[in-house]
C-alpha positions as CSV (number, residue, x, y, z in Angstrom):
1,X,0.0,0.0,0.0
2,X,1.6,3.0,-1.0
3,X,2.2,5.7,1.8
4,X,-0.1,8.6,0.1
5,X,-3.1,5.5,0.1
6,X,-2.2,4.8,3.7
7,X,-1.8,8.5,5.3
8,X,-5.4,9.0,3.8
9,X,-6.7,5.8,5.5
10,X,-5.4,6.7,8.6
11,X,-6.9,10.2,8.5
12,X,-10.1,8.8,7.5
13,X,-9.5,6.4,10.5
14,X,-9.4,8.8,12.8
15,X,-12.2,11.4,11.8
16,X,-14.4,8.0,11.8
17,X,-13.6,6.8,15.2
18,X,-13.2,10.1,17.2
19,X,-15.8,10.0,19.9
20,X,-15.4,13.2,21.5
21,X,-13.8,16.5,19.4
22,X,-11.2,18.4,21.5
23,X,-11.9,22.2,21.9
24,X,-9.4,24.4,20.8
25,X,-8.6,27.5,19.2
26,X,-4.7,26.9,18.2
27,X,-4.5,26.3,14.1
28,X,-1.6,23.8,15.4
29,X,-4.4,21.1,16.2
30,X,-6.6,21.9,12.5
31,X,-6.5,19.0,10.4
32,X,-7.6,19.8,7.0
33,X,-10.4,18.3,5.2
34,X,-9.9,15.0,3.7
35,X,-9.4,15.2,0.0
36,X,-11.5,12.6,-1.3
37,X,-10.2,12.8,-4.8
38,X,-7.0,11.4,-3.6
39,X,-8.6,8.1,-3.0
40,X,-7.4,5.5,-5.9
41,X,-11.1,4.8,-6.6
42,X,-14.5,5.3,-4.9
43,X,-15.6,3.9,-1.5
44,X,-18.3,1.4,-1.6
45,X,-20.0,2.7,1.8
46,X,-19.5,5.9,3.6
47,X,-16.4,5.9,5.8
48,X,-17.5,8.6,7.8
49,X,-21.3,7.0,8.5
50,X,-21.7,4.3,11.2
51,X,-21.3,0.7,9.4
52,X,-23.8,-1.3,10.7
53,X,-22.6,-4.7,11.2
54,X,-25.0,-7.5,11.7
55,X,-23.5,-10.2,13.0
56,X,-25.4,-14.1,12.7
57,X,-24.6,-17.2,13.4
58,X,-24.5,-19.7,16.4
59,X,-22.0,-20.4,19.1
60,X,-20.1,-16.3,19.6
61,X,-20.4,-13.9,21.3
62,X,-20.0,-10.5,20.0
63,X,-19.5,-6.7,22.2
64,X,-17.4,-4.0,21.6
65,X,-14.2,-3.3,23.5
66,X,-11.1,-1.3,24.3
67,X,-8.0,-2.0,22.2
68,X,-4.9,-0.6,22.4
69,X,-3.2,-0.3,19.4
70,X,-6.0,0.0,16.7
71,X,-6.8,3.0,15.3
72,X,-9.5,4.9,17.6
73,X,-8.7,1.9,20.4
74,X,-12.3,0.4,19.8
75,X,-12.6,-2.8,18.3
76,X,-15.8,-5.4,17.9
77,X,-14.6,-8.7,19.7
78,X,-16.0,-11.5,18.5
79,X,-15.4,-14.8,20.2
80,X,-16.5,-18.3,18.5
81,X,-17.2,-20.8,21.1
82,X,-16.9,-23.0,18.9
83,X,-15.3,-24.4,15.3
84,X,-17.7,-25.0,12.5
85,X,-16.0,-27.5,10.1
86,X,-19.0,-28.2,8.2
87,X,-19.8,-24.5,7.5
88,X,-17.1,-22.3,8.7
89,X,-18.8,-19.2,7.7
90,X,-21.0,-19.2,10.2
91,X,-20.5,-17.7,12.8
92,X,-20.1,-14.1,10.0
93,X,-20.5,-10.6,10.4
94,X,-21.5,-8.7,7.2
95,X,-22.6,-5.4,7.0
96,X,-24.4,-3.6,3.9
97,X,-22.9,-1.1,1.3
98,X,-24.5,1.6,-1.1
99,X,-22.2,1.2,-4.4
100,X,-23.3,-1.3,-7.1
101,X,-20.5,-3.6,-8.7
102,X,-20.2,-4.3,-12.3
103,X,-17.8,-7.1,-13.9
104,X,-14.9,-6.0,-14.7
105,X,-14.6,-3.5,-11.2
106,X,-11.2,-4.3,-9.7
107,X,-12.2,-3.8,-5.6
108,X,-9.8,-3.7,-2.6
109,X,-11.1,-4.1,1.0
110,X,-8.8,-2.7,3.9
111,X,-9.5,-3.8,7.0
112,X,-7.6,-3.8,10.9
113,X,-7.5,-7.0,12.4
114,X,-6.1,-9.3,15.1
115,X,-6.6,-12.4,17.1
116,X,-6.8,-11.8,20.7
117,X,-7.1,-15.1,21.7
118,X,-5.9,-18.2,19.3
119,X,-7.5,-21.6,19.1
120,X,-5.0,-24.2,21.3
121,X,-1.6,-24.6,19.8
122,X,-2.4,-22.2,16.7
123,X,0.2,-19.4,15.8
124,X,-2.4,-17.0,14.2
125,X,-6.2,-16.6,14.1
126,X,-8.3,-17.6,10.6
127,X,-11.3,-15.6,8.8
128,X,-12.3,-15.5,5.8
129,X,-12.8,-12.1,4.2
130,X,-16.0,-12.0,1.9
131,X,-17.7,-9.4,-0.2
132,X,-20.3,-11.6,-2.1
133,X,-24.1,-11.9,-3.1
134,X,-26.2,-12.5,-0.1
135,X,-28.9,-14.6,-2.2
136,X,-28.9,-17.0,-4.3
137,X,-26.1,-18.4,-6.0
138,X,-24.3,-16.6,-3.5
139,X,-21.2,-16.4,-6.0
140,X,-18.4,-13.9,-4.7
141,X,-16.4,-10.8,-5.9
142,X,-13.7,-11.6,-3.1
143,X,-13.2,-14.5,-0.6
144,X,-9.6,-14.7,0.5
145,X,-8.8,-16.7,4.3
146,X,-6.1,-14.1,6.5
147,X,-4.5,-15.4,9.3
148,X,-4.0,-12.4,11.8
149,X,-1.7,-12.4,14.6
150,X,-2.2,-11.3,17.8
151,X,-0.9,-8.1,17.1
152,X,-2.7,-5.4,15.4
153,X,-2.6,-5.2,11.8
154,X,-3.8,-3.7,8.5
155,X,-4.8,-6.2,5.9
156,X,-5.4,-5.5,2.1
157,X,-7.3,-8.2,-0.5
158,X,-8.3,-7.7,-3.7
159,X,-10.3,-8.9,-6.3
160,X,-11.9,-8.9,-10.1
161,X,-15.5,-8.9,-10.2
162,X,-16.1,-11.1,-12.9
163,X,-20.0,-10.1,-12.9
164,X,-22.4,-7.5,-11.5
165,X,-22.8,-7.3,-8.3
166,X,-25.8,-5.2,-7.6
167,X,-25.8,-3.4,-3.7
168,X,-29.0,-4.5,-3.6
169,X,-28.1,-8.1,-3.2
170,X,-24.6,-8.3,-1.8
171,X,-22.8,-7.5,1.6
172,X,-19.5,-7.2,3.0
173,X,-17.6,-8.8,5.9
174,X,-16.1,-11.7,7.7
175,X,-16.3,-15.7,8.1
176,X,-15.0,-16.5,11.8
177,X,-16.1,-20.1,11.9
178,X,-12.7,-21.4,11.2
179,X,-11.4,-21.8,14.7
180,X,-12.3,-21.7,18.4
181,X,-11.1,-18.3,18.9
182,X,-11.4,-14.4,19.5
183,X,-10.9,-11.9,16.8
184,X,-11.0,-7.9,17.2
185,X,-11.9,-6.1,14.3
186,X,-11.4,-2.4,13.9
187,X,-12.0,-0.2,10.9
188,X,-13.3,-1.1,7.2
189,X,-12.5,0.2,4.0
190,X,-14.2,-1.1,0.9
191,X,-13.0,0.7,-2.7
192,X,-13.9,0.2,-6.0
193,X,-11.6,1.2,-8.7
């Protein structure tokens, strides 16, 4: 990611997640606006509106918590109880978005991400991240499997839709089924370019 791409994400990071603007008249603490034309492509939800994530799925347990480390040190924790070989993508968070896709749309999803508590004797957590049709044939644009650590990261994956996609029918999100385990999640970024 290039260092331009990732200043912008982390400025739209933090405008998103601020909770609580700090008074104060000295032009040393004005951030300009952010230039959205600087964005390799166009978002496929509003960064700066609240995502609403719907989680579903048995066996987890989902809240929001403090996280050190994350930008805005919020994160939704969501703990599997238990592994779903049969079906790993439930238990799944998804969460809507405004933008049609049309084939041919190459689409990158940035996300933060981290296991904060690993299934016994595993090195790293396992989700699968998904941006697909949520009816039938429930064909996808991406679903590629990370494996975060327990430390906070930034993940990029990408993909070529090779069909429309229309907002109508199609979310974006997560597939935590994989493992017993705890994953944090902290901001989303979904572009279309």
């Amino acid at each position: 990611m290039s260092a331009s791409l990732q200043k912008i994400l982390g400025i739209v990071t933090a405008a998103f997640l601020v909770m609580s603007p700090v008074a104060s008249a000295d032009p040393e603490f004005e951030i300009a606006p952010l230039d959205m034309s600087a964005i390799p492509g166009s978002f496929l939800h509003n960064p700066m509106a609240v995502l609403r994530w719907e989680p579903a799925g048995p066996n987890k347990r989902v809240s929001i918590v403090e996280s050190e480390g994350v930008p805005g040190d919020q994160a939704i924790s969501f703990m599997v109880r238990r592994k779903n070989i049969a079906q790993p993508w439930e238990p799944r968070i998804r969460a809507p978005f405004e933008v049609d896709i049309s084939a041919g749309d190459e689409i990158d999803i940035y996300f933060w991400a981290r296991a904060s508590r690993l299934a016994r004797g595993a090195e790293t957590g396992r989700i699968g991240a998904v941006l697909g049709r949520k009816v039938p044939p429930y064909d996808t644009v991406v679903n590629e499997q990370v494996r975060p650590g327990p430390e906070w990261k930034m993940y990029k994956v990408s993909a070529v839709a090779e069909r429309n996609f229309p907002a109508s029918e199609t979310d974006m999100g997560f597939d935590l089924g994989f493992e017993k385990q705890t994953i944090e999640l902290g901001p989303y970024f979904a572009v279309k370019r």
